[in-house]
C-alpha positions as a Markdown table, in Angstrom:
| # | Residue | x | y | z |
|---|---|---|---|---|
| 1 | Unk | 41.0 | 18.6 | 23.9 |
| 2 | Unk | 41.3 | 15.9 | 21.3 |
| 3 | Unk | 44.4 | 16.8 | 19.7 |
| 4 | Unk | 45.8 | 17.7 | 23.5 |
| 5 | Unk | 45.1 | 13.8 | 24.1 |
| 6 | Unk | 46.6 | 12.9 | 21.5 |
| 7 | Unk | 49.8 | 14.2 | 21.5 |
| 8 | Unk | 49.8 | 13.5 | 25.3 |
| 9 | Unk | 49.6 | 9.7 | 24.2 |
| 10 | Unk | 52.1 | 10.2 | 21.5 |
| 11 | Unk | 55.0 | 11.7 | 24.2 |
| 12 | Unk | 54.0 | 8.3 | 26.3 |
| 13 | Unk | 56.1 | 6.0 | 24.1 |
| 14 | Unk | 59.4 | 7.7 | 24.4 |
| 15 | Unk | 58.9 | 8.5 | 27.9 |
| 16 | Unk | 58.0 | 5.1 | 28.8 |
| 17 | Unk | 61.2 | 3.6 | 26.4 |
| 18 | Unk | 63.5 | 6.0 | 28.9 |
| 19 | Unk | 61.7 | 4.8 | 32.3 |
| 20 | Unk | 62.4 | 0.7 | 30.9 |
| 21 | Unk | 65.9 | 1.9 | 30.2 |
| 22 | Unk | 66.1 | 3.3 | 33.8 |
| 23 | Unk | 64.5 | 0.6 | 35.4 |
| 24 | Unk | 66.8 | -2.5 | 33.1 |
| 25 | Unk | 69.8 | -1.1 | 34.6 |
| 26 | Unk | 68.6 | -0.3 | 37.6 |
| 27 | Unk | 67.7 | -3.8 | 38.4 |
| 28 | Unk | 71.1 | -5.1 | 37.3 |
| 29 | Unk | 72.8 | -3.0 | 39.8 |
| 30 | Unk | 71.7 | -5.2 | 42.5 |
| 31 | Unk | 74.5 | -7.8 | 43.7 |
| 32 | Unk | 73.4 | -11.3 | 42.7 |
| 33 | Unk | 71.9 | -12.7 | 40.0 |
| 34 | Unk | 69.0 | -15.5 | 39.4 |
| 35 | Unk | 71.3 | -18.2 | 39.2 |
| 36 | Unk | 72.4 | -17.7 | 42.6 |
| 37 | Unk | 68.9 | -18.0 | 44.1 |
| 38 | Unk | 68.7 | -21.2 | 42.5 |
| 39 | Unk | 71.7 | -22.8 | 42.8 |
| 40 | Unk | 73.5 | -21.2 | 46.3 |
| 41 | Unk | 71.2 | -24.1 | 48.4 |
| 42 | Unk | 72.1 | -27.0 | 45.9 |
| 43 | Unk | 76.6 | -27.8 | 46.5 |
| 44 | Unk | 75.8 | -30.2 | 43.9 |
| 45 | Unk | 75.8 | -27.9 | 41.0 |
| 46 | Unk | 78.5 | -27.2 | 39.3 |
| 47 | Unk | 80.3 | -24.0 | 37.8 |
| 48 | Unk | 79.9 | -25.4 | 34.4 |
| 49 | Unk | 76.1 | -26.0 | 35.3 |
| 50 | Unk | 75.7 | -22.5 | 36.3 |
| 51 | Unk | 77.2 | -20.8 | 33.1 |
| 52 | Unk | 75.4 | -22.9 | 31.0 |
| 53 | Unk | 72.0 | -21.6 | 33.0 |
| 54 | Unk | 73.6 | -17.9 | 32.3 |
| 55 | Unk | 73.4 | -18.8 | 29.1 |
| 56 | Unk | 70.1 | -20.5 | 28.6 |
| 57 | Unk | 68.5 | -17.4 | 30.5 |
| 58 | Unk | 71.0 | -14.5 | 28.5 |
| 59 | Unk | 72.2 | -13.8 | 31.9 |
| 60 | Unk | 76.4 | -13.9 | 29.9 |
| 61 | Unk | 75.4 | -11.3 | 27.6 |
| 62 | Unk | 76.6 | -7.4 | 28.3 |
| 63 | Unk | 73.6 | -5.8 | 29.8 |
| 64 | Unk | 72.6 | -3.3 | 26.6 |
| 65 | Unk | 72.4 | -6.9 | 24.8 |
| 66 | Unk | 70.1 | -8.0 | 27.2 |
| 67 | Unk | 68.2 | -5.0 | 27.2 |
| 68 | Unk | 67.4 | -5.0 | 23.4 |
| 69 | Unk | 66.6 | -8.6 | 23.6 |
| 70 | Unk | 64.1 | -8.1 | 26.4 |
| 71 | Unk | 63.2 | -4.8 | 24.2 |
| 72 | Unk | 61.9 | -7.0 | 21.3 |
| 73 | Unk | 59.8 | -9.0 | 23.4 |
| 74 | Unk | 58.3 | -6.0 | 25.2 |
| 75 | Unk | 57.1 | -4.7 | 21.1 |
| 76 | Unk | 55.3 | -7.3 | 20.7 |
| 77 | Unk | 53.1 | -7.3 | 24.3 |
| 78 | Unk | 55.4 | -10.3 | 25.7 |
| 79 | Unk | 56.5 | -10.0 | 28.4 |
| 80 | Unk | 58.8 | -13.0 | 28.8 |
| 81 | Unk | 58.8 | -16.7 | 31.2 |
| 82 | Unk | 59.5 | -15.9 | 34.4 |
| 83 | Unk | 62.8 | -17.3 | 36.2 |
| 84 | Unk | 61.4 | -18.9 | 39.1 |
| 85 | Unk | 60.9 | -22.8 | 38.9 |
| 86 | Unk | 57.5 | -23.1 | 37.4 |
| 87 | Unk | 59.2 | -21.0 | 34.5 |
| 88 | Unk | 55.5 | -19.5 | 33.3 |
| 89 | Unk | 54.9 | -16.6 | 31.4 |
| 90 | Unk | 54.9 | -13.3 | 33.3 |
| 91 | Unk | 51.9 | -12.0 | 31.9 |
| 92 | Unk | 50.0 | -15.0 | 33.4 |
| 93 | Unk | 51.7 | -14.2 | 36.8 |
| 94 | Unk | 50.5 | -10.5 | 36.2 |
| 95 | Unk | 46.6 | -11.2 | 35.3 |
| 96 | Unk | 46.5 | -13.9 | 37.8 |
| 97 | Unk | 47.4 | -11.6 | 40.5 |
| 98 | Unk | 46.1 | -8.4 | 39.4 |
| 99 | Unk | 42.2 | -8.2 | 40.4 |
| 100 | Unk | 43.0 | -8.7 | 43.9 |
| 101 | Unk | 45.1 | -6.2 | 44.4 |
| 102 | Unk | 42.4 | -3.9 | 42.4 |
| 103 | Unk | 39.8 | -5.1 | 44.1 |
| 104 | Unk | 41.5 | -3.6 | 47.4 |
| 105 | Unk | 42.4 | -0.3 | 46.1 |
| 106 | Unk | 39.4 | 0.1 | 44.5 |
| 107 | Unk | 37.4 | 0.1 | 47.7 |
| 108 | Unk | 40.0 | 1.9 | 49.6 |
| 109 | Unk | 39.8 | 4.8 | 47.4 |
| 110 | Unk | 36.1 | 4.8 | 47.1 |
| 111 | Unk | 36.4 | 5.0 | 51.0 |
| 112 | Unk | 39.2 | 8.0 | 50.9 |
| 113 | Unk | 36.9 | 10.1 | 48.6 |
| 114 | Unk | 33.5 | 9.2 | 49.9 |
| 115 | Unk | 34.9 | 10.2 | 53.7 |
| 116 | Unk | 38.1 | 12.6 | 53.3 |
| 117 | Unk | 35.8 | 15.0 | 50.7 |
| 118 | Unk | 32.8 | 15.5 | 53.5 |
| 119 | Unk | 35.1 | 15.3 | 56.4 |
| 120 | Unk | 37.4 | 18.5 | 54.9 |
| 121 | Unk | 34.9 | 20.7 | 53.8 |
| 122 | Unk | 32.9 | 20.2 | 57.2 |
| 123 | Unk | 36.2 | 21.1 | 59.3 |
| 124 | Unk | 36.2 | 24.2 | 57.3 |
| 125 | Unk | 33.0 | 25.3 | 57.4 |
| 126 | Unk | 32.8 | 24.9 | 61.4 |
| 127 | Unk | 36.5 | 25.7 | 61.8 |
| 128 | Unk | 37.9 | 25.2 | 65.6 |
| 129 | Unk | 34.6 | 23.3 | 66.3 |
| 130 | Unk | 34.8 | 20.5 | 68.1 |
| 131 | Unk | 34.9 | 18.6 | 65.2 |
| 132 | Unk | 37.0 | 20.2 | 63.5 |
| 133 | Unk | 39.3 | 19.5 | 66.5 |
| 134 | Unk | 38.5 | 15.6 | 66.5 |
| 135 | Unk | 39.7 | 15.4 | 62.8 |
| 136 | Unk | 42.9 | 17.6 | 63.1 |
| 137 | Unk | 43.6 | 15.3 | 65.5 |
| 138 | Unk | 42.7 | 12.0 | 63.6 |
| 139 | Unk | 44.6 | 13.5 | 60.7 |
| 140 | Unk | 48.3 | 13.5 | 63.6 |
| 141 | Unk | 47.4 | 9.8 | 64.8 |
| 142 | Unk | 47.1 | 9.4 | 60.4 |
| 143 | Unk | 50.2 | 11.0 | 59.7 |
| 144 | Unk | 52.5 | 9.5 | 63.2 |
| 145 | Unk | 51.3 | 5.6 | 62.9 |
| 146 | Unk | 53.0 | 3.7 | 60.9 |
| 147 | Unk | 50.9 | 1.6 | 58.5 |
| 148 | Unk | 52.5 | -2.2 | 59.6 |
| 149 | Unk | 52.5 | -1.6 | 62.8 |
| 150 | Unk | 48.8 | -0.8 | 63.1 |
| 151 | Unk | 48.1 | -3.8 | 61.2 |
| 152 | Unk | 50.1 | -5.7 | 63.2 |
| 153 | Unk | 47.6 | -4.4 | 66.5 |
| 154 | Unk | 44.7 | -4.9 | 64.7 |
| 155 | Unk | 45.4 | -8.2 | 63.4 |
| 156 | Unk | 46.2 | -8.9 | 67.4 |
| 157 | Unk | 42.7 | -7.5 | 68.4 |
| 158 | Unk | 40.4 | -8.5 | 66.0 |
| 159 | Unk | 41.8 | -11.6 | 65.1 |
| 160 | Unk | 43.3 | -12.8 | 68.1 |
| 161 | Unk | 42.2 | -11.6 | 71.1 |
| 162 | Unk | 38.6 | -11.4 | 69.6 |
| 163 | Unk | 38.6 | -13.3 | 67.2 |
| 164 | Unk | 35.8 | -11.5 | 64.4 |
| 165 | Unk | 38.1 | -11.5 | 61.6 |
| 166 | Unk | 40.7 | -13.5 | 59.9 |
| 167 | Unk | 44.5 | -11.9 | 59.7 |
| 168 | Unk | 45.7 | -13.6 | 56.5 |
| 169 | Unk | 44.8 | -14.9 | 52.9 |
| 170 | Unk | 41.9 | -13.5 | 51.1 |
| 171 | Unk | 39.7 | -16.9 | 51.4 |
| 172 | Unk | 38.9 | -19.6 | 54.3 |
| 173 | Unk | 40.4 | -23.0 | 53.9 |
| 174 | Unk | 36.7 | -24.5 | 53.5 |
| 175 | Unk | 35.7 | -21.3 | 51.5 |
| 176 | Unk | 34.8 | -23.7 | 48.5 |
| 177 | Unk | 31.9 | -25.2 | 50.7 |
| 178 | Unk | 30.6 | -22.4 | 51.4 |
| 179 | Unk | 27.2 | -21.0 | 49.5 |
| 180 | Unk | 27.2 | -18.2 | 46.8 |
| 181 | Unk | 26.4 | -15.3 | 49.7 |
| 182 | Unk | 28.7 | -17.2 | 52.1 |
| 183 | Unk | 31.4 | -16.8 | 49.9 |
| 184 | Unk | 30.8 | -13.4 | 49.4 |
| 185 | Unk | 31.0 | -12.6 | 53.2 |
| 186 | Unk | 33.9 | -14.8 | 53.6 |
| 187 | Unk | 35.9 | -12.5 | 51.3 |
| 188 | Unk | 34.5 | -9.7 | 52.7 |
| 189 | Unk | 35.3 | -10.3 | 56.1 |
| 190 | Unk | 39.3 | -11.1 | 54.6 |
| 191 | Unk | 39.4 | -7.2 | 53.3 |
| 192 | Unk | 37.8 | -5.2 | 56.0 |
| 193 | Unk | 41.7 | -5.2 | 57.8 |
| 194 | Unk | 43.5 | -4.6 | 54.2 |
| 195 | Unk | 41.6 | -1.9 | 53.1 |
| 196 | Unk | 41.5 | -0.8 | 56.5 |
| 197 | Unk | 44.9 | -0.2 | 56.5 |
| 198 | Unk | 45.1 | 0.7 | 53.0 |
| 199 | Unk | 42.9 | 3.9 | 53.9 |
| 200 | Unk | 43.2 | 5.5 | 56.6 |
| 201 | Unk | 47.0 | 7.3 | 55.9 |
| 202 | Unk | 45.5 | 9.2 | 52.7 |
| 203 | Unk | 41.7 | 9.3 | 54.0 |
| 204 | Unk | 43.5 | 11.5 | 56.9 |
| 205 | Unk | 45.4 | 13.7 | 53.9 |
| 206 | Unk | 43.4 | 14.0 | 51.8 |
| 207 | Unk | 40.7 | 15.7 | 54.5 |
| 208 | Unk | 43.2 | 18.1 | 55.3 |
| 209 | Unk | 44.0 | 19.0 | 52.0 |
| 210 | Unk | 40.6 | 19.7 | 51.4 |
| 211 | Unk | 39.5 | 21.4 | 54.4 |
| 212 | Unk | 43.0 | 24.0 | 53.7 |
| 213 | Unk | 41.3 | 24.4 | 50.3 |
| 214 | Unk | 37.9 | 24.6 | 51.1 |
| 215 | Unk | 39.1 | 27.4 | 53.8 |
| 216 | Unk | 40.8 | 29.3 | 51.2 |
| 217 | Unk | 38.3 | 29.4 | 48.4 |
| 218 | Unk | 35.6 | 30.6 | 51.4 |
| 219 | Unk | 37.3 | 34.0 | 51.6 |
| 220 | Unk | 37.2 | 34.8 | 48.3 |
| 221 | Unk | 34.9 | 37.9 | 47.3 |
| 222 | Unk | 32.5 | 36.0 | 45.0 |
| 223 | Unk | 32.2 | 33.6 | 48.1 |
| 224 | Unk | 30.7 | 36.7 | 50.3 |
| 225 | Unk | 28.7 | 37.9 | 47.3 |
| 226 | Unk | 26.9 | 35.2 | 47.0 |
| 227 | Unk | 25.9 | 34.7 | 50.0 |
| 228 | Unk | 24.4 | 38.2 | 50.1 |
| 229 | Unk | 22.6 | 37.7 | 47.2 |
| 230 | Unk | 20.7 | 35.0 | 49.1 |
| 231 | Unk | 22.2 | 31.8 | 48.0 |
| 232 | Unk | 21.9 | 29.0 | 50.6 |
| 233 | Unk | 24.7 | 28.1 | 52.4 |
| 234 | Unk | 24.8 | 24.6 | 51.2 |
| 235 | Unk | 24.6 | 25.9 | 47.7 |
| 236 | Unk | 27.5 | 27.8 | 47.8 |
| 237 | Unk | 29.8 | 25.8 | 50.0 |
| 238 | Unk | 29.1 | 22.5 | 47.6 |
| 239 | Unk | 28.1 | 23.9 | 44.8 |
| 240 | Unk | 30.8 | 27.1 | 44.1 |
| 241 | Unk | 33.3 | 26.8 | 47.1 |
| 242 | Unk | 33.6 | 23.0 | 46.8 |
| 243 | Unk | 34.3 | 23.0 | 42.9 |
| 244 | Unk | 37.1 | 25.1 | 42.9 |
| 245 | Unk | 38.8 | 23.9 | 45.7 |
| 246 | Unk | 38.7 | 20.1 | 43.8 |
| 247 | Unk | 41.9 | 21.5 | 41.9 |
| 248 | Unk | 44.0 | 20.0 | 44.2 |
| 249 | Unk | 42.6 | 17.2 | 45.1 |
| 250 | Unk | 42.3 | 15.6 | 41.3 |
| 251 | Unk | 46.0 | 15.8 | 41.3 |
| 252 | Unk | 46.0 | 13.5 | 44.0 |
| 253 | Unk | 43.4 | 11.2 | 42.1 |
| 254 | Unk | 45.9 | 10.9 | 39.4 |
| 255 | Unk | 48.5 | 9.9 | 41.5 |
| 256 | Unk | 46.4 | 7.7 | 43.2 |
| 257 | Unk | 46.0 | 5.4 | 40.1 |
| 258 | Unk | 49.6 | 4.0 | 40.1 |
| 259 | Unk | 49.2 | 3.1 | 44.0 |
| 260 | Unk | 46.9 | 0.8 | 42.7 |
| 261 | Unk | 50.1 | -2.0 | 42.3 |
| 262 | Unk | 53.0 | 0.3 | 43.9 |
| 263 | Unk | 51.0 | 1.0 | 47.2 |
| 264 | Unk | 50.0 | -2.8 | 48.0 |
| 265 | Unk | 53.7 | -4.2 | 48.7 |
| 266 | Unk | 53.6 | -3.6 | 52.5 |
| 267 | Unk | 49.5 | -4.6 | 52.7 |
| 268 | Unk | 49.6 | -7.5 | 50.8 |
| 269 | Unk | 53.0 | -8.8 | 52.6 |
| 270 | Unk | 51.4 | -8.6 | 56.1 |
| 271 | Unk | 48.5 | -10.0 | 55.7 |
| 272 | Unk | 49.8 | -12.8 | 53.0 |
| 273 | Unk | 47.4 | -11.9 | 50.3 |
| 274 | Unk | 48.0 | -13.3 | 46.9 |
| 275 | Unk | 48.0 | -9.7 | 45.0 |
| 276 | Unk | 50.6 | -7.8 | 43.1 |
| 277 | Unk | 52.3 | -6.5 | 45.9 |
| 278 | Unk | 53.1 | -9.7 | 47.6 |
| 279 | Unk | 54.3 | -10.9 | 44.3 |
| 280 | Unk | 56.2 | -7.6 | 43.3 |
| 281 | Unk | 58.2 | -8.1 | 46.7 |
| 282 | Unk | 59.1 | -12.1 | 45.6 |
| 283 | Unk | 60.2 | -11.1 | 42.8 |
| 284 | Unk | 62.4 | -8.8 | 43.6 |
| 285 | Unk | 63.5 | -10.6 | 46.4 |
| 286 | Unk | 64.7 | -13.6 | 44.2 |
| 287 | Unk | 66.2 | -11.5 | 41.1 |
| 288 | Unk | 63.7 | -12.2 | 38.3 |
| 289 | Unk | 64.2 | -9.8 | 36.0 |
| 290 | Unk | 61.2 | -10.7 | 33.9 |
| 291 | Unk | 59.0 | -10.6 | 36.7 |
| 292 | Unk | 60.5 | -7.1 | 38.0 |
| 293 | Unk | 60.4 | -6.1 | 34.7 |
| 294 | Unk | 56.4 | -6.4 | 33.7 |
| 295 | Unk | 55.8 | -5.1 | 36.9 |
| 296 | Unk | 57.8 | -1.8 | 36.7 |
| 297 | Unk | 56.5 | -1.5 | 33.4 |
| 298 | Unk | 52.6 | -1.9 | 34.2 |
| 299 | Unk | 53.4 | 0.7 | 37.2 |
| 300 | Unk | 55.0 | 2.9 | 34.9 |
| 301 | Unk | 52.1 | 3.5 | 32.1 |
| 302 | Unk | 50.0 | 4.0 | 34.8 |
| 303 | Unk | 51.0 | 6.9 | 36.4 |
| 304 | Unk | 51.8 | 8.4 | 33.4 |
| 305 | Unk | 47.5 | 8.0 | 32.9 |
| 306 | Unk | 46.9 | 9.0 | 36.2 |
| 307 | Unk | 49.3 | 12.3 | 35.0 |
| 308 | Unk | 46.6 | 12.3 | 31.6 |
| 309 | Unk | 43.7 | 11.3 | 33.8 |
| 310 | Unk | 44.3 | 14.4 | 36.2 |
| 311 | Unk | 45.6 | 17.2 | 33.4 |
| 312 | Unk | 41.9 | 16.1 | 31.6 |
| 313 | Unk | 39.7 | 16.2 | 35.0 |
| 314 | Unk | 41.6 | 20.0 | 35.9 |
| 315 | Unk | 39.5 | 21.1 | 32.4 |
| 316 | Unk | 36.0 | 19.3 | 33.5 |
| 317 | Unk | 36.7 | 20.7 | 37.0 |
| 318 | Unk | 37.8 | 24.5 | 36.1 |
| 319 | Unk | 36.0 | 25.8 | 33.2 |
| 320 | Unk | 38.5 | 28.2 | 32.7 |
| 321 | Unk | 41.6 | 25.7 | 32.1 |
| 322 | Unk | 41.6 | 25.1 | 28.6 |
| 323 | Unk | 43.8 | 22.8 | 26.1 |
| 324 | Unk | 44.4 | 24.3 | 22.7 |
């Protein structure tokens, strides 16, 4: 398993080199550049101003130049200054941002696995009960709803027409008056419509998926011999049935690990929270590259761990899958 890891690590680097070169020219497809955004709104500025801000930012260099430039930052874990107006460094941007949108995803999934898991493999234990029923149809309101739209209703009901919970931000305006505990429910009471959101489209797939699974490892032969050896039903549904049907479902843990930035654009954007997303969106929004860049790059490595993290969990799952 060691040497599996390993080498898994070691084919990282080049695929990560090909997904920058990917995403570098990808980026400079898009019509416009940074100086634009800066100086379109000011008539002031002159041409001559705006080549020599080309300049100063590398911008009149062919694009493979610019590439290896940013390239030899990226070696040594910089990620470069940013181009908006405050000109910091990106990596700054990046960890300043970061734990919020974590934080978020973080409690979404522990609420997509700690409700999808019980919720499938109930639905296929009763099958065409009347729960069963309830959640196939939970899993079409899921799957037909689009995500900003239900925000936008429940932001209307709970924040305006009832007023219970706040609709933007992740803090009150007097949140620094508050005590310890009052702060603590004040940010709560900020995520419950984020997270919300951010659940309930893979807490309704991911029940299906495992109640399809969970119905097909239930047929098998060793399934029926156990239970006429006189195993308890709850032993063998959670304890044979339930492991085997998990294969499926890491893969979706794994690819549940780069959602943690990619999946928070649309969340964070409605209900203006300060997190990656939000800043993701700006920054692509206003051409900086650097910005765009770190990003892409951060996303990147971690689904290719999420790939790691779900080939490893198959083995500790399945007893059977080795890696020699």
């Amino acid at each position: 398993m060691l040497n599996y890891v390993i080498r898994r690590l070691l084919l990282m680097m080049p695929t990560m080199l090909g997904i920058t070169i990917i995403s570098f020219a990808v980026i400079h497809l898009a019509p416009g550049e940074p100086i634009d955004q800066m100086t379109n709104l000011n008539p002031k500025i002159s041409a001559a101003a705006k080549q020599k801000m080309r300049k100063m930012y590398n911008l009149d260099k062919p694009i493979p130049v610019q590439y290896m430039l940013w390239l030899k930052r990226f070696v040594k874990l910089d990620f470069g200054r940013s181009f908006s107006p405050d000109a910091r460094a990106v990596i700054d941007k990046i960890t300043e941002r970061i734990p919020i949108t974590i934080l978020i995803n973080v409690l979404s999934l522990a609420i997509i696995f700690v409700l999808s898991i019980p919720i499938g493999v109930l639905s296929a234990i009763h099958p065409n009960s009347w729960f069963d029923k309830g959640g196939t149809l939970f899993v079409f309101l899921g799957f037909s709803t689009p995500g900003f739209w239900l925000a936008l209703l429940l932001m209307i009901l709970f924040g305006v027409v009832l007023g219970w919970l706040p609709i933007s931000g992740i803090r009150s305006i007097n949140y620094y008056q508050f005590s310890d505990f009052g702060k603590v429910v004040d940010v709560a009471r900020h995520l419950i419509l984020p997270v919300l959101i951010s659940s309930i489209t893979s807490l309704a797939f991911l029940s299906r998926i495992t109640r399809q699974n969970m119905l097909e490892v239930v047929r098998q032969d060793y399934i029926t011999t156990a239970m006429a050896k006189g195993c308890s039903a709850r032993a063998v549904y959670y304890r044979h049935a339930l492991r085997n049907a998990l294969l499926p479902i890491v893969t979706i843990i794994g690819f549940s690990i780069p959602g943690l930035i990619g999946g928070s654009v649309i969340t964070e954007s409605i209900f203006s929270i300060p997190g990656m997303g939000q800043l993701f969106y700006a920054s692509v929004m206003s051409r900086d590259y650097p910005l765009v860049m770190g990003i892409l790059v951060i996303g990147s490595a971690l689904t290719l761990i999420g790939n790691l993290v779900a080939d490893i969990s198959y083995a500790l799952a399945d007893p059977r899958i080795k890696y020699e």
